[in-house]
C-alpha positions in Angstrom: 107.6 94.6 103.9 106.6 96.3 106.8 106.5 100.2 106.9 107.9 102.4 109.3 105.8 104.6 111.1 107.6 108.6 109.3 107.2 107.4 105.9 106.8 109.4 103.3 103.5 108.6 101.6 101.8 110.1 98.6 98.4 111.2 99.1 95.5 109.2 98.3 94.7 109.1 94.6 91.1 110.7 93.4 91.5 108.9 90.3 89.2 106.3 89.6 90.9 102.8 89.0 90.0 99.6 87.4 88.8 96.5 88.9 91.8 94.0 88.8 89.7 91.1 87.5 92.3 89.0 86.9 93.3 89.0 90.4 90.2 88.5 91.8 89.3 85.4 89.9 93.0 84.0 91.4 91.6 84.8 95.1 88.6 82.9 93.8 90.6 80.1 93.0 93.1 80.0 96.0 89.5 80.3 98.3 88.2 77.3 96.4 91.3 75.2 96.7 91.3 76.5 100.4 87.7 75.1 101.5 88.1 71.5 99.3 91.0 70.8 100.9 89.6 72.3 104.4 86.7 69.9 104.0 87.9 66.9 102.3 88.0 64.9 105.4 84.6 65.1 106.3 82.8 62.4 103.5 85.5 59.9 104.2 85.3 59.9 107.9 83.8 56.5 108.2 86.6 55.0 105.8 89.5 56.8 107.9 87.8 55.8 111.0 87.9 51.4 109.8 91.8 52.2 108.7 93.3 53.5 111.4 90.8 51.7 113.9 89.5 55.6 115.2 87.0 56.3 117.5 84.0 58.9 117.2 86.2 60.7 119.8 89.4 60.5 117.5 87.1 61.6 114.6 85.5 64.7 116.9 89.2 66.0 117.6 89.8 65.6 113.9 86.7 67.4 112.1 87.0 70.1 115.5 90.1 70.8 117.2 92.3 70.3 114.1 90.6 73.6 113.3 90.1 75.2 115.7 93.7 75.2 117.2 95.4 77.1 114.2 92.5 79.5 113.7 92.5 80.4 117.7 96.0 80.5 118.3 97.5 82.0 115.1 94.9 84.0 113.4 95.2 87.0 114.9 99.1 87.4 114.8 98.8 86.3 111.1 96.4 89.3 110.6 98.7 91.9 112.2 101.2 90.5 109.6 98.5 90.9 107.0 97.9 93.9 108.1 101.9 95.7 107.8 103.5 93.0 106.2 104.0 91.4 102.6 100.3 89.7 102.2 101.2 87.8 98.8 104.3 86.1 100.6 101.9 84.8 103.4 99.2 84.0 100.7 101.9 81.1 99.3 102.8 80.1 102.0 99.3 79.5 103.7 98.6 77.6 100.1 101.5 75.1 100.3 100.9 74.7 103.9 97.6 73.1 103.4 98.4 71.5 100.5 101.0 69.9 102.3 99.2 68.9 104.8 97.0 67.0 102.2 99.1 64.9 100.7 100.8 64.3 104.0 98.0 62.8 104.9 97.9 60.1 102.5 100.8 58.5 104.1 99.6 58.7 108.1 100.0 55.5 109.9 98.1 56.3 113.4 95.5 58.9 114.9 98.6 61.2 115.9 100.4 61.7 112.3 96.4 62.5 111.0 95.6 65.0 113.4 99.5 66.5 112.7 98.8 66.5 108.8 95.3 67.5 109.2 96.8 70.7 111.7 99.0 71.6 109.2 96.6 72.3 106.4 94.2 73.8 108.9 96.8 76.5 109.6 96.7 77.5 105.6 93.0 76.9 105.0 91.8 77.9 108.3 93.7 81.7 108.2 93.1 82.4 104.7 90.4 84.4 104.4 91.7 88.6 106.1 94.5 87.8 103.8 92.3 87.4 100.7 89.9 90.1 101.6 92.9 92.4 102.4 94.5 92.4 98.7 90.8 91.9 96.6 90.4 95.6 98.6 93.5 96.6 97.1 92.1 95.2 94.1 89.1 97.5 93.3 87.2 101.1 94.4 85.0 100.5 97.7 81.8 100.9 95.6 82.9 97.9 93.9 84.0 95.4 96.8 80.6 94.0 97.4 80.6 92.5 93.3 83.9 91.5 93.5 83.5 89.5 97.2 80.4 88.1 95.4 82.9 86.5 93.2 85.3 85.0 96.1 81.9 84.2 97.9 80.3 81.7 95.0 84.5 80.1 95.0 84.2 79.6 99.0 80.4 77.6 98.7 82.1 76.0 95.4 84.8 74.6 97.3 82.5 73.5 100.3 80.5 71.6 97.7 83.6 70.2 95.8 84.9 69.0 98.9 82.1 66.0 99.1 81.5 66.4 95.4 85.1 65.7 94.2 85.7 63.9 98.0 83.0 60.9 97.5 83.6 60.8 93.8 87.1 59.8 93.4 86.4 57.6 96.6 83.8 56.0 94.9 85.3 55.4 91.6 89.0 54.1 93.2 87.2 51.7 95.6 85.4 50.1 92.0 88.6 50.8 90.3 92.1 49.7 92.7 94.2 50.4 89.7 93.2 53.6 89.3 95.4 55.9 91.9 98.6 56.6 91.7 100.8 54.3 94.5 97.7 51.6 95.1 97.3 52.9 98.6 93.4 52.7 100.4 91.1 54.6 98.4 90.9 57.0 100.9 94.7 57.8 101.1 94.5 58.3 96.5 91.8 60.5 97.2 94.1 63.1 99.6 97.1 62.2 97.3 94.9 63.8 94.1 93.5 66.3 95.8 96.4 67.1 97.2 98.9 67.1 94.4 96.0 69.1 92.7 96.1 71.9 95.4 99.9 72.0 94.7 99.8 73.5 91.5 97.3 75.5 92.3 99.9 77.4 94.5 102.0 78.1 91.4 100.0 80.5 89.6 100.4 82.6 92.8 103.9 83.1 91.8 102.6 85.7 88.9 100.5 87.5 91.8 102.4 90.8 93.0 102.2 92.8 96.1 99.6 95.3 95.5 99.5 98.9 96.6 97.7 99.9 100.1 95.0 102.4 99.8 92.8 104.3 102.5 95.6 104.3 104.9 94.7 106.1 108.5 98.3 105.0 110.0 101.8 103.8 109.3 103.1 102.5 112.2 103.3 98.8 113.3 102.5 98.8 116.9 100.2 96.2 118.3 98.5 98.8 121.1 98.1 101.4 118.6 96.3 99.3 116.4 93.9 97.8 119.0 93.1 101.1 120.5 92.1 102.3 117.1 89.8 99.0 116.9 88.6 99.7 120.4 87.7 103.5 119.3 85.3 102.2 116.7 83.4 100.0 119.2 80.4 101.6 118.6 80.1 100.5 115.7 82.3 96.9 115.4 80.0 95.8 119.1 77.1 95.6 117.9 78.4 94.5 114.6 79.9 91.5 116.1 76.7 90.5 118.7 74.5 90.8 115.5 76.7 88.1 113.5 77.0 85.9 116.2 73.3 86.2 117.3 72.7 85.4 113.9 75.1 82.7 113.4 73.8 80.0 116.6 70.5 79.6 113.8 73.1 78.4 111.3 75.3 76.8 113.8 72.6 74.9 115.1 71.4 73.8 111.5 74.6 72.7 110.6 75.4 70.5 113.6 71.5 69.3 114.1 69.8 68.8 110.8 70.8 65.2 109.9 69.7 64.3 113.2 66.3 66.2 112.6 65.8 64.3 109.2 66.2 61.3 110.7 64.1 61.9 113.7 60.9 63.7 112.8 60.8 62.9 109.0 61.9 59.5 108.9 65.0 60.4 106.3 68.0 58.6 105.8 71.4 59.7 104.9 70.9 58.3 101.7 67.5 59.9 100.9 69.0 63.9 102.3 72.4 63.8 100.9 71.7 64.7 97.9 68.9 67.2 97.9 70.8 69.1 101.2 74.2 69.4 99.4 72.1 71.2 97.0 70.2 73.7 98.6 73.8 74.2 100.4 75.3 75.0 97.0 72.2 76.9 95.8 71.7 79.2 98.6 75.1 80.1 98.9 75.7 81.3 94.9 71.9 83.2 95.2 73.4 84.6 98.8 76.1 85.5 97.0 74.8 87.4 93.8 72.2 89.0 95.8 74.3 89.8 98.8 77.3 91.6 96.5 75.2 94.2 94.2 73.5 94.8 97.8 76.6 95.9 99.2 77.5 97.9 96.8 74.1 99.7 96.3 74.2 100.2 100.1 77.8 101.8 99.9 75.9 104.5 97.4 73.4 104.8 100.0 73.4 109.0 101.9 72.9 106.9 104.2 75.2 106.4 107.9 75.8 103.0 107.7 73.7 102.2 104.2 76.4 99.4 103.6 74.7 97.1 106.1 71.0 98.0 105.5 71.2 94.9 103.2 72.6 93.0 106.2 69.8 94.4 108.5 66.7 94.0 105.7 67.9 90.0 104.7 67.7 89.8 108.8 64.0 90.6 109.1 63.4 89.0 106.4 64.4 85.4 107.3 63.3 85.3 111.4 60.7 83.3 110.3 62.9 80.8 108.7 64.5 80.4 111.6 61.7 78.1 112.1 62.7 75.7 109.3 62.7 72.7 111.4 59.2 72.6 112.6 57.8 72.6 109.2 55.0 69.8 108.8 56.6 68.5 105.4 60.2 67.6 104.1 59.8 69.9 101.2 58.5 72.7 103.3 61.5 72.1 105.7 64.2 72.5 102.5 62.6 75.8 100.9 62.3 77.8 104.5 65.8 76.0 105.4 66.9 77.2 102.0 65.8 80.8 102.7 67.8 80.7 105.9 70.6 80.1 104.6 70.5 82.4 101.3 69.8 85.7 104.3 73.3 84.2 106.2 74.9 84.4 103.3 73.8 87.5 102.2 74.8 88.8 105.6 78.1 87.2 105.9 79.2 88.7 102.4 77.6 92.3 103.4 79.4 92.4 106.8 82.5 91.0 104.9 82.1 94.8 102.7 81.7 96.6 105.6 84.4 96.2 107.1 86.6 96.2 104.0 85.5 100.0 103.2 84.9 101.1 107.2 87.7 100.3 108.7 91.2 101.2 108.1 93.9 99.1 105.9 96.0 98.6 108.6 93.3 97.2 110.6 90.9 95.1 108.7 92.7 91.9 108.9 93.1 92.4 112.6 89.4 93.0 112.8 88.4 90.1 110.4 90.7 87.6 112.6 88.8 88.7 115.8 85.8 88.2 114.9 86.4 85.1 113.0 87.8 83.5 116.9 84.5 85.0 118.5 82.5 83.7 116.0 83.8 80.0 115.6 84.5 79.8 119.1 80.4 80.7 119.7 79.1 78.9 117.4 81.0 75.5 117.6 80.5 75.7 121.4 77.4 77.5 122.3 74.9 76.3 119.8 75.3 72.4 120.1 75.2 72.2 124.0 72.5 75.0 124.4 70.1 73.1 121.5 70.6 69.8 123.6 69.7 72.3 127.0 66.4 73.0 125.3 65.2 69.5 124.7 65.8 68.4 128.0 63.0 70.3 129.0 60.6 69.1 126.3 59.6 65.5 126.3 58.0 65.8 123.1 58.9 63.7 120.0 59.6 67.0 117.9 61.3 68.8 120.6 64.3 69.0 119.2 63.1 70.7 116.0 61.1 72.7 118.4 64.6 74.2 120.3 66.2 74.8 116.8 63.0 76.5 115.7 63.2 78.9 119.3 66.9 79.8 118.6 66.4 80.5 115.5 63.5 83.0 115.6 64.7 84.7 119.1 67.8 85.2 118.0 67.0 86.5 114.7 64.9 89.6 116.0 67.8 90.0 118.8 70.5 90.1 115.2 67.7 92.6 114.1 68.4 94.7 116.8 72.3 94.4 116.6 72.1 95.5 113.4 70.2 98.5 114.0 72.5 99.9 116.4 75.5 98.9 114.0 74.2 101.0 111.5 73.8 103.8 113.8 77.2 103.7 115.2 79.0 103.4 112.1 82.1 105.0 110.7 82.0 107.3 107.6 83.9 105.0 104.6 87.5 105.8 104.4 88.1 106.6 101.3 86.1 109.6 102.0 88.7 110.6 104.8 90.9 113.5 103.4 94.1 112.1 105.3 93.6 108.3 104.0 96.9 107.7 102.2 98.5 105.3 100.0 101.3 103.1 100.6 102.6 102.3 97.0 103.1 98.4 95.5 106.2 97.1 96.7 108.9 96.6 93.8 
């Protein structure tokens, strides 16, 4: 449904309404499916690599550019779409695409049918996310986004977790067990099937979901240049917004793609003795991020405050710069608590900025300005961090200087997030549901 720029629109509605729960939860769910599937691939990489006889090149292209290719190239024309278009129609679609692409991937004979099955449920999983934040704000009053995002937030860090908890499981248990899948293909192979067949109903429930109405409404029309010029005109505010995220974002970055290889280096860990213990601090700082980061956002939003929607954002910020420094601490324990606080502040950030831009900026724009900075950021962080952590210890020659570059980055660019924050604040927009010629484009029938 796309509108055309002279309709006819009711004016916005003072009324309070309810919190559409039972939509939210679905979003949950579809998020959760989303990020199992997304990451599925990732505890079985070894046995996919003996199968099809893969290199660690084949497997980098796989667990990167598989990615990164349907979130560069399609994200943003999927957002305008979000943006003026019929968002549950996409919503199914993106859901059988990756589920699809799942169980497709049971049946792959050779690197080039993998990465093809494995691009095809990175175009669902991988552009999911404007078009879920887009209806759960059609879905409930501004002051109540930042409770129900913490919702969707604890499904997304479920669904990371499920992904090698569910993942290794059922590996683990068919490889003991050959009966036990469904065609007797390589455990691997059941394990997509399953998981796969599993996302598959989960698409059907989406059938109940309907279009919901569009509220706080600046403009009607469609074009693409109207619509970045109005993104462009809030600069002031979406700039800084955007350098403090991805300022923020190398420290995690860095963790992510660096903290095995720190274990294993300056503690003397092994796969087998982290595994465990790091899945859960993953899991457990992303549902206290989560709780934390959504009553924040709303209590901001309350805030006579310019801006008070991120003061959460900028106070988590200061808070963890020193845990930027996570891996130079002098025990393993030590190194999982600070690690821990690092990343319960991203995710508290993450969901806050998330709310921000949900009540800030326009309907017809959010999508569009989710997409863009989802590019910047993966772009930035998948190809800046790694290379410019492995800059830094070439210049140190000390046994611990690679926990020594991650502890720089971290720090540095947490004060230099501080400060992008700060100006953020300062530079943004007055919510729109407080604009008296926001309007509503009603449910479609």
């Amino acid at each position: 449904m796309l509108v055309p720029p002279d309709a006819d629109l009711p004016a916005p509605s003072a009324i309070d309404r309810p919190t559409r729960w039972g939509v939210i939860w679905l979003l949950t769910l579809t998020l959760f499916s989303a990020l199992t599937v997304g990451g599925l691939l990732s505890p079985l990489l070894e046995a996919v690599k003996a199968d099809l006889k893969l290199s660690d090149w084949d497997l980098g292209l796989l667990a990167g550019m598989a990615t990164l290719i349907p979130t560069a190239l399609l994200s943003i024309p999927l957002a305008w779409y979000v943006d003026h278009g019929t968002r549950v129609r996409l919503l199914k679609v993106l859901a059988s695409l990756w589920a699809i692409g799942t169980i497709a991937t049971a049946f792959v004979n050779d690197f080039t049918g993998l990465f093809a099955a494995r691009l095809i449920a990175g175009i669902g999983s991988g552009c999911v996310f404007p078009v879920l934040i887009s209806i759960l704000s059609d879905s409930c009053m501004p002051q109540r986004r930042g409770r129900t995002m913490l919702l969707v937030s604890i499904g997304a860090w479920g669904g990371v977790a499920a992904a090698f908890a569910i993942g290794g499981s059922l590996f683990g248990y068919i490889a003991k067990h050959p009966g036990a899948g469904l065609l007797g293909l390589a455990p691997w192979r059941e394990v997509h099937l399953l998981v796969g067949i599993g996302a598959a109903l989960l698409v059907l429930p989406l059938f109940l979901l309907r279009e919901p109405a569009r509220y706080e409404v600046e403009r009607t029309g469609v074009s693409v240049r109207a619509a970045l010029d109005a993104i462009w005109r809030r600069k002031a505010f979406l700039g800084p917004l955007m350098f403090a995220q991805l300022t923020g974002g190398l420290a995690e970055g860095a963790a992510a793609v660096w903290m095995g290889a720190v274990l294993i280096r300056q503690y003397g860990q092994s796969p087998g003795d982290f595994g465990a213990w790091v899945g859960l601090v993953i899991l457990g700082s992303g549902i206290v991020g989560s709780v934390i980061g959504g009553f924040a956002a709303d209590a901001g939003t309350r805030l006579k405050l310019r801006g008070g929607i991120l003061l959460p954002a900028l106070i988590a910020t200061a808070l963890t710069i020193p845990a930027g420094a996570f891996s130079i601490m002098p025990t393993v324990t030590g190194f999982a608590w600070v690690l821990f606080a690092l990343l319960t502040g991203g995710t508290i950030i993450n969901l806050v900025c998330s709310a921000a831009i949900a009540t800030l900026i326009p309907n017809e724009d959010r999508a569009l300005t989710l997409a863009g900075m989802k590019i910047v950021s993966t772009v930035v962080v998948a190809g800046v961090a790694p290379p410019l952590i492995g800059w830094m210890t070439s210049f140190n020659s000390s046994p611990r200087a690679l926990g020594e570059a991650i502890a720089v980055l971290g720090v540095v660019t947490g004060f230099v997030s501080l400060i992008g924050f700060w100006l953020a604040m300062r530079g943004a927009p007055q919510p729109v549901a407080f604009d008296p010629d926001a309007k509503v484009i009603p449910a479609a029938a």
